[in-house]
N, CA, C and O of each residue as an XYZ file, in Angstrom:
592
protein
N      92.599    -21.018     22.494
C      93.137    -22.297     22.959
C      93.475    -22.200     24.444
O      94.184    -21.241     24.748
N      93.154    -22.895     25.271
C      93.287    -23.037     26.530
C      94.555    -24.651     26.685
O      94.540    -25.822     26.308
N      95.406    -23.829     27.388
C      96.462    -24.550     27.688
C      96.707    -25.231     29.526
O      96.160    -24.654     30.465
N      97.390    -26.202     29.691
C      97.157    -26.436     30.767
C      96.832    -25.595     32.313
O      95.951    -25.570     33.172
N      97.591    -25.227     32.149
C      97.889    -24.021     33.867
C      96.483    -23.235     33.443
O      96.051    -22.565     34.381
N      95.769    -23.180     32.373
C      94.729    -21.738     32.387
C      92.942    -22.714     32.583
O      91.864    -22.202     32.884
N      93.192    -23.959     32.327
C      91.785    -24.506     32.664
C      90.948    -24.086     33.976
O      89.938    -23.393     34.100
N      91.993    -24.972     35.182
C      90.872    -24.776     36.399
C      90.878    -23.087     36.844
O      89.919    -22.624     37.461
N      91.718    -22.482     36.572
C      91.893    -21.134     36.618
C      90.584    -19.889     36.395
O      90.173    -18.887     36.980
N      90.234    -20.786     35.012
C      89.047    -19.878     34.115
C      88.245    -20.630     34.406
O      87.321    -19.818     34.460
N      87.666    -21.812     34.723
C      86.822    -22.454     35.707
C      86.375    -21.931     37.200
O      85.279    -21.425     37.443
N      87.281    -22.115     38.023
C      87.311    -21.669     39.106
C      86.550    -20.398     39.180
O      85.668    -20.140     39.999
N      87.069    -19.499     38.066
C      86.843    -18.102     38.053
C      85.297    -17.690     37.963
O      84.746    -16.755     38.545
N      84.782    -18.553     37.152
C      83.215    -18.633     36.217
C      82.704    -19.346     37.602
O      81.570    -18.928     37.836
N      83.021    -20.024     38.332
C      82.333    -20.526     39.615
C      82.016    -20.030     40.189
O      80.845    -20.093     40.563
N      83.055    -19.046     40.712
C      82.898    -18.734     42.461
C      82.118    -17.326     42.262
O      81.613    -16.763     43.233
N      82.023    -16.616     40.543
C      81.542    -15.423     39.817
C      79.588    -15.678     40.450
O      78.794    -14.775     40.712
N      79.399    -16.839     40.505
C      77.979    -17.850     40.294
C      77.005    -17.491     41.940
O      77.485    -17.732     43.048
N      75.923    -17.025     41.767
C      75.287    -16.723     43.353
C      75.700    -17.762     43.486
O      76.189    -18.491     42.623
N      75.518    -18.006     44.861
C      75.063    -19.016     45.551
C      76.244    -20.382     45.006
O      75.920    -21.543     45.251
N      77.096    -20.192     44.539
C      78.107    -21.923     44.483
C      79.570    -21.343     45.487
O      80.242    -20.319     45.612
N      79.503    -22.808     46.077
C      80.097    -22.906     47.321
C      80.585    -24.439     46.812
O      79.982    -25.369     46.277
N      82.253    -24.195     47.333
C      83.167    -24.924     46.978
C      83.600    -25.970     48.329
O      83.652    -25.617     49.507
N      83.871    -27.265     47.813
C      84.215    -27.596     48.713
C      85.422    -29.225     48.500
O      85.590    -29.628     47.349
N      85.862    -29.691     49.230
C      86.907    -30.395     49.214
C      86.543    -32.163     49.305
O      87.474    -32.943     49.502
N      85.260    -32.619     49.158
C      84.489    -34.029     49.940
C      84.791    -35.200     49.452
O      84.063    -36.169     49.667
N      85.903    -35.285     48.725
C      86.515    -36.645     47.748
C      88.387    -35.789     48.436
O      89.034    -35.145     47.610
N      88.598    -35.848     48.990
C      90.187    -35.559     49.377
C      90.644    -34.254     48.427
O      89.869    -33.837     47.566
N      91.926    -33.653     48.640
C      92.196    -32.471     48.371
C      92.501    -32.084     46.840
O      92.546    -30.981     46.294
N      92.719    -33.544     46.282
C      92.969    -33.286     44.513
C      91.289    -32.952     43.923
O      91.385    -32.643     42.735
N      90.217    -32.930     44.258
C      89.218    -32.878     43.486
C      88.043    -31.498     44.228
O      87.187    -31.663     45.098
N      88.364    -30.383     43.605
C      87.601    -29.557     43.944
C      86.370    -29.724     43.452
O      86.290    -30.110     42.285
N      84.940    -29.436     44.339
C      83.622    -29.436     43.651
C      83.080    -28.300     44.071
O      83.331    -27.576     45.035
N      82.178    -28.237     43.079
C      81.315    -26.752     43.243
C      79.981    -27.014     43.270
O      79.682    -27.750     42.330
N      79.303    -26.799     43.771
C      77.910    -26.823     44.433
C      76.850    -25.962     44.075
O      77.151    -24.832     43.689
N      75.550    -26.326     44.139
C      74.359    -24.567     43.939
C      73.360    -26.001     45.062
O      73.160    -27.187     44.801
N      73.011    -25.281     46.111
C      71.833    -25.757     46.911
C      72.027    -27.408     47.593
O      71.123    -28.088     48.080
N      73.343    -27.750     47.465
C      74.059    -29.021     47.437
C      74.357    -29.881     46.389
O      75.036    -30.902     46.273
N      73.571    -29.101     45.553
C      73.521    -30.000     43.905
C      75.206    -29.907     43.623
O      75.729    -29.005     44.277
N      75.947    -30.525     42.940
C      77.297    -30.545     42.416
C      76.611    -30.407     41.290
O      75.504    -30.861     41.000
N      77.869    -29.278     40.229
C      77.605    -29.027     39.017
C      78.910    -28.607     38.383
O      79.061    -28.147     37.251
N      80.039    -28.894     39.512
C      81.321    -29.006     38.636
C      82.347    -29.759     39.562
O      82.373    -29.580     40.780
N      83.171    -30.595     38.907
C      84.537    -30.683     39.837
C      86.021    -30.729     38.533
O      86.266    -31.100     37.385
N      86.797    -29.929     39.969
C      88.252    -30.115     39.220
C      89.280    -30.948     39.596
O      89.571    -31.354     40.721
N      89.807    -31.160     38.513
C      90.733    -32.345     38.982
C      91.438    -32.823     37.929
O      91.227    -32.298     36.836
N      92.392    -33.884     38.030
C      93.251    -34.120     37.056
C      93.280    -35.485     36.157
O      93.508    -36.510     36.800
N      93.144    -35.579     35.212
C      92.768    -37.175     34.400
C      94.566    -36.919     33.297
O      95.057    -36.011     32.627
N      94.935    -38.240     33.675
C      96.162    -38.899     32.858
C      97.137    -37.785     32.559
O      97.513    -37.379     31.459
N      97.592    -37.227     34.221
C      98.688    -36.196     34.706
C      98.277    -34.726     34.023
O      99.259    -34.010     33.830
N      97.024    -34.168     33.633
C      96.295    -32.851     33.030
C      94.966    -32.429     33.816
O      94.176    -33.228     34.319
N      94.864    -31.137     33.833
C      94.023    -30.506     34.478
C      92.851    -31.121     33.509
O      93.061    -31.627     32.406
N      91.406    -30.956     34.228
C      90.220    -31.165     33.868
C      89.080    -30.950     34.367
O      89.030    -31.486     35.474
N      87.937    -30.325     34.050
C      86.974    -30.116     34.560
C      85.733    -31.287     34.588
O      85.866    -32.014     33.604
N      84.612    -31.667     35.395
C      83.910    -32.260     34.660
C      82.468    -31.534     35.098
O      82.231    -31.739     36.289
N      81.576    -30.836     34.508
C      80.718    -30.341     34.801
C      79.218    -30.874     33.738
O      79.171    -31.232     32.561
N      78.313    -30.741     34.614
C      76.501    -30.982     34.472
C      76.605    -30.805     33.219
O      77.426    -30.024     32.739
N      75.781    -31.509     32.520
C      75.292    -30.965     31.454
C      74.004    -31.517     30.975
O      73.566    -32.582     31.410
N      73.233    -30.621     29.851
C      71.885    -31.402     28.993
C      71.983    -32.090     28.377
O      72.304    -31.764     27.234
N      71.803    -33.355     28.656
C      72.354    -34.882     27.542
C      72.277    -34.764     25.996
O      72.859    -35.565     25.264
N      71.384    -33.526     25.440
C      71.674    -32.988     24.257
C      72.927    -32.534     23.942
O      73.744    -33.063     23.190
N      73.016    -31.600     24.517
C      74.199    -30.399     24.887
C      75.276    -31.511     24.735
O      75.823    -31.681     23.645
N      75.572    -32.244     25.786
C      76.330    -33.021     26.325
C      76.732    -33.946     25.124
O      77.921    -34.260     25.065
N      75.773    -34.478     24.040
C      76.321    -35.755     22.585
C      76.671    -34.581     21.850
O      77.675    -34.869     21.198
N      76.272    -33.183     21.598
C      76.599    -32.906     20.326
C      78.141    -31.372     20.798
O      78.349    -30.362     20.127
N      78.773    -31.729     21.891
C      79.710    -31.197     22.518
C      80.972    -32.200     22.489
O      82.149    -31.854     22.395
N      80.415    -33.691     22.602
C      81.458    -34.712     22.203
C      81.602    -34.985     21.219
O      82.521    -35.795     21.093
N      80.811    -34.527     19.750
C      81.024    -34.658     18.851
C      82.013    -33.939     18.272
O      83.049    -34.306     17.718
N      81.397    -32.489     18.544
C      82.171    -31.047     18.198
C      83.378    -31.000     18.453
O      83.988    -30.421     17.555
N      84.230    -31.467     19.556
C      85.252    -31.234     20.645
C      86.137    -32.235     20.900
O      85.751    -33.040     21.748
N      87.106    -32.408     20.468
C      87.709    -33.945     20.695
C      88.108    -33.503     22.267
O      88.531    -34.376     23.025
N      88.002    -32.519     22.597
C      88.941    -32.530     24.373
C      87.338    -32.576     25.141
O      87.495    -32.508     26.360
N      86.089    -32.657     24.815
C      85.015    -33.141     25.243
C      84.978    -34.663     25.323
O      84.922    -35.332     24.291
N      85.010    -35.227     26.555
C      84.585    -36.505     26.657
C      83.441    -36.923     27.563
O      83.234    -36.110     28.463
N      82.610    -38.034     27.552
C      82.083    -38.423     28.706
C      82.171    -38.185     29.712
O      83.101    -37.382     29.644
N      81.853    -38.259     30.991
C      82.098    -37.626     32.542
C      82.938    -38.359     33.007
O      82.424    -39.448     32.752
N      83.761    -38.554     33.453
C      84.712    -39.136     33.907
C      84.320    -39.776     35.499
O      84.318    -39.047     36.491
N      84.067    -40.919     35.543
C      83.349    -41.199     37.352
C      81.978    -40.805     37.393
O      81.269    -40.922     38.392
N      81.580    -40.290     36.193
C      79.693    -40.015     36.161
C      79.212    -39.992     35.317
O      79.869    -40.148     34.288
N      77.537    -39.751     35.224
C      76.644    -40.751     34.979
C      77.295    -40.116     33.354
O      77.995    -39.105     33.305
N      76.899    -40.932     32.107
C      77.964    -40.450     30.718
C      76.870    -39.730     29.918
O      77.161    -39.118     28.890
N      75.518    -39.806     30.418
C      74.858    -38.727     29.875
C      74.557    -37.454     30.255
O      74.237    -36.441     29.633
N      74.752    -37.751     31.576
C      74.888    -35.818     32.329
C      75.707    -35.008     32.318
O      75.571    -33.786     32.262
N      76.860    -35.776     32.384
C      77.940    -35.432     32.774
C      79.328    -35.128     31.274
O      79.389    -35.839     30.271
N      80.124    -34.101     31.521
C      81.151    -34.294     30.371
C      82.454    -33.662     31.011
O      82.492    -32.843     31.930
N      83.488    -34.210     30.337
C      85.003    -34.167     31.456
C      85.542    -33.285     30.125
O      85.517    -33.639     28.946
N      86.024    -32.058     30.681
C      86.852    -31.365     29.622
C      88.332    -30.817     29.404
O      88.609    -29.742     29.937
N      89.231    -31.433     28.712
C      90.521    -31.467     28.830
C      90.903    -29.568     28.046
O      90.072    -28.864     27.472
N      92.135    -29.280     28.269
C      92.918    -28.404     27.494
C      93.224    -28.690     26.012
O      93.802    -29.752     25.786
N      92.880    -27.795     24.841
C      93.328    -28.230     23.968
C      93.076    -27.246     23.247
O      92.755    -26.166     23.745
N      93.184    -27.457     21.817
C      93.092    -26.258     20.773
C      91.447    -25.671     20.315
O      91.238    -24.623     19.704
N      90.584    -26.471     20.705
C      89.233    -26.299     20.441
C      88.916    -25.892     21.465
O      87.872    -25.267     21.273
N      89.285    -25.843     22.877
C      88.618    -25.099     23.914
C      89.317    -23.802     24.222
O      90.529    -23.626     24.352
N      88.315    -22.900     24.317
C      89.011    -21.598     24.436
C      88.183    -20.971     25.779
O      87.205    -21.640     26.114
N      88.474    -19.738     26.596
C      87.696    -19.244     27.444
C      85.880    -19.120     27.986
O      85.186    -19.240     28.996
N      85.774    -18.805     26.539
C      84.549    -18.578     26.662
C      83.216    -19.617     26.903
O      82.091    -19.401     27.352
N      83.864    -20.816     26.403
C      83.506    -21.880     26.251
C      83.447    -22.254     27.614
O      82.355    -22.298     28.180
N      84.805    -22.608     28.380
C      84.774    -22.910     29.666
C      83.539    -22.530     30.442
O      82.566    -23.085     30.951
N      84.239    -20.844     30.231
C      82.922    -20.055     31.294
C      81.437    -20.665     31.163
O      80.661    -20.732     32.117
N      81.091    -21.179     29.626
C      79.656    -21.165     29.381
C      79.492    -22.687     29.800
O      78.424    -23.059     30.286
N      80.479    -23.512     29.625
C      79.708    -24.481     29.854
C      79.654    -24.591     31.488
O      78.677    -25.193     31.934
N      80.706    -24.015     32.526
C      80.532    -23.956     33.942
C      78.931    -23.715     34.322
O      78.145    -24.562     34.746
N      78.632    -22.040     33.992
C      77.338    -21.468     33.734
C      76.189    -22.402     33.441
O      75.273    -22.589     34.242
N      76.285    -23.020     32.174
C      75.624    -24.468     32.191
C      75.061    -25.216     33.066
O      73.886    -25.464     33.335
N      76.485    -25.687     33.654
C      76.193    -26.875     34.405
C      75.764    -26.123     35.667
O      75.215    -26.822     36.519
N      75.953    -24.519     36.001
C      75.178    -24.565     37.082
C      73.603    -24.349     37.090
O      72.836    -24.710     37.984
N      73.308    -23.749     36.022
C      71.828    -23.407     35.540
C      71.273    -25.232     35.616
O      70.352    -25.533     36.376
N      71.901    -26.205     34.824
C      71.250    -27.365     34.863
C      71.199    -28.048     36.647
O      70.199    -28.591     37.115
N      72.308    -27.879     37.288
C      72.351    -28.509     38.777
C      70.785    -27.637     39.107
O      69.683    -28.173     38.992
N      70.982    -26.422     39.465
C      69.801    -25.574     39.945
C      68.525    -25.607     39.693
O      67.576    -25.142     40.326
N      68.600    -26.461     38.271
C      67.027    -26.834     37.765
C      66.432    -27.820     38.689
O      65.305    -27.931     39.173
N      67.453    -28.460     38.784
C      67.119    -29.751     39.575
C      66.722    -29.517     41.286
O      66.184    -30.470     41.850
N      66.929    -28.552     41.897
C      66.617    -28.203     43.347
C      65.242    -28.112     43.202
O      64.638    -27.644     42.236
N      64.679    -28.695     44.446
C      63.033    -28.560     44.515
C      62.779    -27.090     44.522
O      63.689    -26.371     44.936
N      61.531    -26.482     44.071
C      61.473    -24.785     43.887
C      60.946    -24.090     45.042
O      60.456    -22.962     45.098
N      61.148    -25.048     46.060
C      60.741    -24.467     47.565
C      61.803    -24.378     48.099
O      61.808    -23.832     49.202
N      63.038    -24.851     47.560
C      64.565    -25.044     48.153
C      65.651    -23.965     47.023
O      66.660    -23.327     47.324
N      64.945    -24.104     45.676
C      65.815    -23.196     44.767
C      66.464    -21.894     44.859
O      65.591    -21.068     44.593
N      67.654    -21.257     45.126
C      67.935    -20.093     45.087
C      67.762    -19.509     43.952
O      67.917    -19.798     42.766
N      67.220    -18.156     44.880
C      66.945    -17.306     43.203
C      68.141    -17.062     42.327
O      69.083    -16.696     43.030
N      68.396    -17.116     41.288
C      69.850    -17.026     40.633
C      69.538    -15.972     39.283
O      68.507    -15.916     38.612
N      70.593    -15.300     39.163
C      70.151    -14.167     37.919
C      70.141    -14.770     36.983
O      70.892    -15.744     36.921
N      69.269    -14.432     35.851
C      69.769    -14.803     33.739
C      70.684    -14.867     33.749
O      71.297    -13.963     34.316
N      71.384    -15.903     33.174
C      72.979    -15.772     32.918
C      73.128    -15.575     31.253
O      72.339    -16.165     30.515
N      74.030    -14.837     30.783
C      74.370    -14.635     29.344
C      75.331    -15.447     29.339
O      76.099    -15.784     30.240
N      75.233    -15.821     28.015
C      76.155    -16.950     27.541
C      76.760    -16.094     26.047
O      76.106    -15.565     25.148
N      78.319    -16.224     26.235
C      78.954    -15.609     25.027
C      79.726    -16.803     23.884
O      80.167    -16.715     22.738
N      79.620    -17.773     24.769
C      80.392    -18.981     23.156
C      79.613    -18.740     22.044
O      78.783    -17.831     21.993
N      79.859    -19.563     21.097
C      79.418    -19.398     19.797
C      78.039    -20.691     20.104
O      76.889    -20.818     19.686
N      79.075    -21.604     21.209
C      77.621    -22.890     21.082
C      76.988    -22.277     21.878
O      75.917    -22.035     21.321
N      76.985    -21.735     23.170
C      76.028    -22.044     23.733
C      74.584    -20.629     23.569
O      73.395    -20.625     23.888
N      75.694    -19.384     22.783
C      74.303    -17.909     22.636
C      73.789    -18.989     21.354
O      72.652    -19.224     21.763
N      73.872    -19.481     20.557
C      73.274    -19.683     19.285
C      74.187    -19.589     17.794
O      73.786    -19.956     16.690
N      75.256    -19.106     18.055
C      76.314    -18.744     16.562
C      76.757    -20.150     15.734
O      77.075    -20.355     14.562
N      76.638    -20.904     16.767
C      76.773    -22.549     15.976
C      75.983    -23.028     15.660
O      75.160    -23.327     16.526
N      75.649    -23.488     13.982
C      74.797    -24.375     14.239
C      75.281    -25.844     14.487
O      76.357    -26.407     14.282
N      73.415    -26.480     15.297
C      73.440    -28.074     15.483
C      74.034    -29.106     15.086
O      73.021    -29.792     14.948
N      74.812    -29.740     14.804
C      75.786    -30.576     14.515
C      74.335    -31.375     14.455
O      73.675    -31.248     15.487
N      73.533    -32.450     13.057
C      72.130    -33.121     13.137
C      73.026    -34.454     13.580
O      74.035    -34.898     13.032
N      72.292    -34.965     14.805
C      72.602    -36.382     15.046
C      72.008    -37.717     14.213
O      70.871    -38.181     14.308
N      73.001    -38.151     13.454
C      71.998    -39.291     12.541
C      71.932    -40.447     13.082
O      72.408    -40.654     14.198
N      71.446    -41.193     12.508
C      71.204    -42.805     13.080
C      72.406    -43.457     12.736
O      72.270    -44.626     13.097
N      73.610    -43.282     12.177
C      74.704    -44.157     12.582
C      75.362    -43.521     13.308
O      76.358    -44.079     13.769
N      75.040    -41.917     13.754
C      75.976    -41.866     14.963
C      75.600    -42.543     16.141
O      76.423    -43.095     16.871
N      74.368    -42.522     16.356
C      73.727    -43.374     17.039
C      74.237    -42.616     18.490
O      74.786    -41.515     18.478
N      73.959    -43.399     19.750
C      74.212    -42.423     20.770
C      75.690    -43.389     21.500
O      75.796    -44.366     22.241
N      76.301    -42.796     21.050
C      77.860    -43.385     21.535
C      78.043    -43.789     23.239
O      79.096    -44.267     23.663
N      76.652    -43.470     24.267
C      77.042    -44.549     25.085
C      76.392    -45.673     25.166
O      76.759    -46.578     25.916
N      75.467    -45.738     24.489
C      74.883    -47.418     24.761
C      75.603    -48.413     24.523
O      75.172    -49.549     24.720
């Protein structure tokens, strides 16, 4: 369980761990963002007086993480399929953080043209969702896709 004071902490940490992400301040001093090649693929900051992250994600990844996770929500200020805003709570624990940071920087980095891409190492992923230990939560047709 990740409690308030330990979010951007173990965030931060899984960031700056990341080749190539470079932090910076470009929305005023409450909203840290983290970068790979200029791409943003995380920011921190605070939603309804609580720490929060909101980092990249695979719009797969991204519906069946809001399902799983009640402290998983939509992106908060972005686009609601890329993006997911993640609060403190009893379902998020360390590892998770780290992986989904990792995530969102592997997904920002996909996106750099490959004449501009930094080379970046394999990253291992230790959550349960993201090595494989979970299974798929099957999306049915009345969950339907909760942002349309």
């Amino acid at each position: 369980m990740i409690v308030e004071d330990q979010l951007h902490d173990i965030a931060r940490g899984a960031a700056t761990a990341l080749l190539f992400a470079e932090a910076d301040f470009p929305f005023g001093p409450d909203i840290e963002v983290y970068r790979i090649g200029g791409k943003i693929f995380m920011l921190m900051s605070r939603l309804r007086g609580l720490s929060c992250i909101t980092v990249k994600c695979d719009p797969l990844d991204a519906q069946e993480l809001r399902h799983r996770y009640p402290e998983i929500t939509p992106g908060y200020h972005m686009n609601k399929r890329h993006w997911v805003t993640v609060l403190p709570g009893d379902g998020i624990d360390a590892e998770l953080v780290q992986d989904l940071v990792k995530h969102a920087y592997q997904t920002a980095a996909a996106g750099i043209p490959k004449i501009r891409r930094p080379l970046i190492e394999p990253i291992t992923f230790t959550s349960a969702f993201f090595a494989g230990g979970d299974e798929p939560i099957p999306i049915t047709p009345e969950m339907g896709d909760d942002l349309d």
